[in-house]
Backbone as JSON, one array per atom type, in Angstrom:
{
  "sequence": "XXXXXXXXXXXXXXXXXXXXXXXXXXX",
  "N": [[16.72, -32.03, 31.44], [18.07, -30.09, 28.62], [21.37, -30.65, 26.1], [21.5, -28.89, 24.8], [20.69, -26.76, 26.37], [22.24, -26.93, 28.23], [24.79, -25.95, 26.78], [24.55, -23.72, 25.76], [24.61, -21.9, 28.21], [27.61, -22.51, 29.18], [28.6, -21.12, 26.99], [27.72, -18.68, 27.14], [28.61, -18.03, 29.85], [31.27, -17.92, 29.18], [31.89, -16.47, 27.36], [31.01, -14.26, 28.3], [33.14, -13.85, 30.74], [35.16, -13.18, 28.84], [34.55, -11.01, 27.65], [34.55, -9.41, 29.86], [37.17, -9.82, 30.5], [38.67, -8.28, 27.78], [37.28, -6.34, 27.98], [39.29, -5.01, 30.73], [41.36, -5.38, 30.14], [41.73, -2.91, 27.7], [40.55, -1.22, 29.03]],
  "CA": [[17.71, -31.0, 31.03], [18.82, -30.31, 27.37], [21.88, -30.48, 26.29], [21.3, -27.29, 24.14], [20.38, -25.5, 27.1], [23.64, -26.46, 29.08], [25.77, -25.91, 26.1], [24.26, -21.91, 25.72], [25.04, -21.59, 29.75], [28.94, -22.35, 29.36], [29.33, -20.6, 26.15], [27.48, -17.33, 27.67], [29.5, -17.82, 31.14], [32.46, -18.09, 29.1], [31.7, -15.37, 26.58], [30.84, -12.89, 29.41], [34.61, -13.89, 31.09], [35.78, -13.17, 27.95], [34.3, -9.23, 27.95], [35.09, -8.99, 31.0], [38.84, -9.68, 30.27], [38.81, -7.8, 27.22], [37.07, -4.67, 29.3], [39.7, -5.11, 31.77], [42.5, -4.88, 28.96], [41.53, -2.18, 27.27], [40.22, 0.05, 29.9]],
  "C": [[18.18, -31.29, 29.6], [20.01, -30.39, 27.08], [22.52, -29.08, 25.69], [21.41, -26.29, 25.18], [21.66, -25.38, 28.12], [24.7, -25.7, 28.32], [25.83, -24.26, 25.79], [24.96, -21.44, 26.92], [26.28, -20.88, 29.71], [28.82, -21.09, 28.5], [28.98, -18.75, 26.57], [28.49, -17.32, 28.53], [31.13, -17.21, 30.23], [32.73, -16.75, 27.89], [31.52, -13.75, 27.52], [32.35, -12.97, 29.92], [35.55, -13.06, 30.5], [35.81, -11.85, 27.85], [34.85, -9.03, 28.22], [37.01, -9.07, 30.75], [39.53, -8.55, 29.19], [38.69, -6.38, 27.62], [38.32, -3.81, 29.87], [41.12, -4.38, 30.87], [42.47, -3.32, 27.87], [41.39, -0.64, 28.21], [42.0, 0.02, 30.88]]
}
């Protein structure tokens, strides 16, 4: 396992959350 490839994971997971909250706020 890289640690590149974990470090993309979070920052997607946590970047999608992040939409999603923004989405949530807006709409």
């Amino acid at each position: 396992m890289e640690k590149g490839q974990v470090d993309y994971q979070k920052m997607f997971q946590m970047i999608k959350k992040q939409l999603v909250k923004e989405r949530n706020l807006i709409l």
